[in-house]
C-alpha positions as CSV (number, residue, x, y, z in Angstrom):
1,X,0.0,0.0,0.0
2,X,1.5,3.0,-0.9
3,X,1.2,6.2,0.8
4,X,-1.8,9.0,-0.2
5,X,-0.6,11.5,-2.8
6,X,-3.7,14.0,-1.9
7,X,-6.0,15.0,1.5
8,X,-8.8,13.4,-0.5
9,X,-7.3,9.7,-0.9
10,X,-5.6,10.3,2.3
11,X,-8.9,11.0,4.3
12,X,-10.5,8.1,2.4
13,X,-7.6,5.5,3.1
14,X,-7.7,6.8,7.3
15,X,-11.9,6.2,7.5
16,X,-11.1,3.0,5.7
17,X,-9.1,2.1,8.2
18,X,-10.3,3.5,10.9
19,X,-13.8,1.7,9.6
20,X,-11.6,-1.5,10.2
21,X,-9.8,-1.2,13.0
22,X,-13.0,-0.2,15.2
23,X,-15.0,-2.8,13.7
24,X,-13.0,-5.2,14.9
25,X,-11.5,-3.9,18.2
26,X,-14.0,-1.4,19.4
27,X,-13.4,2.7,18.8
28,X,-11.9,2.7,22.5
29,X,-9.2,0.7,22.1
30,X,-7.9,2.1,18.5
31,X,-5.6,4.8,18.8
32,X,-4.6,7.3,16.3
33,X,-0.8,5.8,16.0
34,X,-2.5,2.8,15.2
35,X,-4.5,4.3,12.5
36,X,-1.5,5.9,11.3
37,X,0.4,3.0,10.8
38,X,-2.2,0.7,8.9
39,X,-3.3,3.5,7.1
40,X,0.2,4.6,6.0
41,X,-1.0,8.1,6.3
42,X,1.8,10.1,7.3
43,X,1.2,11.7,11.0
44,X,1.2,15.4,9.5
45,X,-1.3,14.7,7.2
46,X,-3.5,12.5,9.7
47,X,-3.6,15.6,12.3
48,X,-4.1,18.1,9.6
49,X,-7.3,16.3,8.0
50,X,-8.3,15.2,11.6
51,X,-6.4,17.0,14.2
52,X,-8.2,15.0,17.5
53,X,-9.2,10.8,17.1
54,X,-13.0,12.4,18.0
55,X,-12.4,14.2,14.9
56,X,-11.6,11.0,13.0
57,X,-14.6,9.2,14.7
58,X,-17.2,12.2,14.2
59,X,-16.1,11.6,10.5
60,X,-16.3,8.0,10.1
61,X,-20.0,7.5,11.9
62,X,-21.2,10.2,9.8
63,X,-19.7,8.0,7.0
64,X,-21.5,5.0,8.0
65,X,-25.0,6.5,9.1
66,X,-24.9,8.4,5.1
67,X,-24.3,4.5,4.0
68,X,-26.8,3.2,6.1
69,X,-29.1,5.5,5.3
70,X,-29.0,5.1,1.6
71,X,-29.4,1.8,1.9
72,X,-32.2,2.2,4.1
73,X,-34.3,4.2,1.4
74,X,-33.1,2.0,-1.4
75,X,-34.8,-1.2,0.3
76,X,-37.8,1.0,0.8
77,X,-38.2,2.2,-3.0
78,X,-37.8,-1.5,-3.7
């Protein structure tokens, strides 16, 4: 995985990540080194896109609700 060449890609590749790691180990116990590291975002650009983890977390459930939700109103028009 290479690293990001732009804040968009980069802020994708640390929700995707973050998506992940909080899936699987609960948002409490992921820290923002750890995103960092899978994510292969460098730390500048991490805390400039996000600069606090509630930031990050803010970001990523309002990811996940949008997905939900679009889901939700695609089941109902079906």
């Amino acid at each position: 995985m290479d690293i990001p060449e732009n804040d968009d890609e980069a802020r994708i590749r640390l929700l995707d990540t973050a998506e992940e790691l909080f899936y699987a180990h609960g948002i409490q116990a992921v820290g923002m080194d750890r995103i960092r590291t899978a994510s292969r975002v460098p730390l500048r650009r991490l805390y400039r896109l996000f600069s606090a983890k509630d930031r990050l977390v803010a970001a990523y459930l309002e990811r996940r609700c949008g997905r939900w939700t679009t889901s939700l109103r695609e089941a109902m028009a079906a």
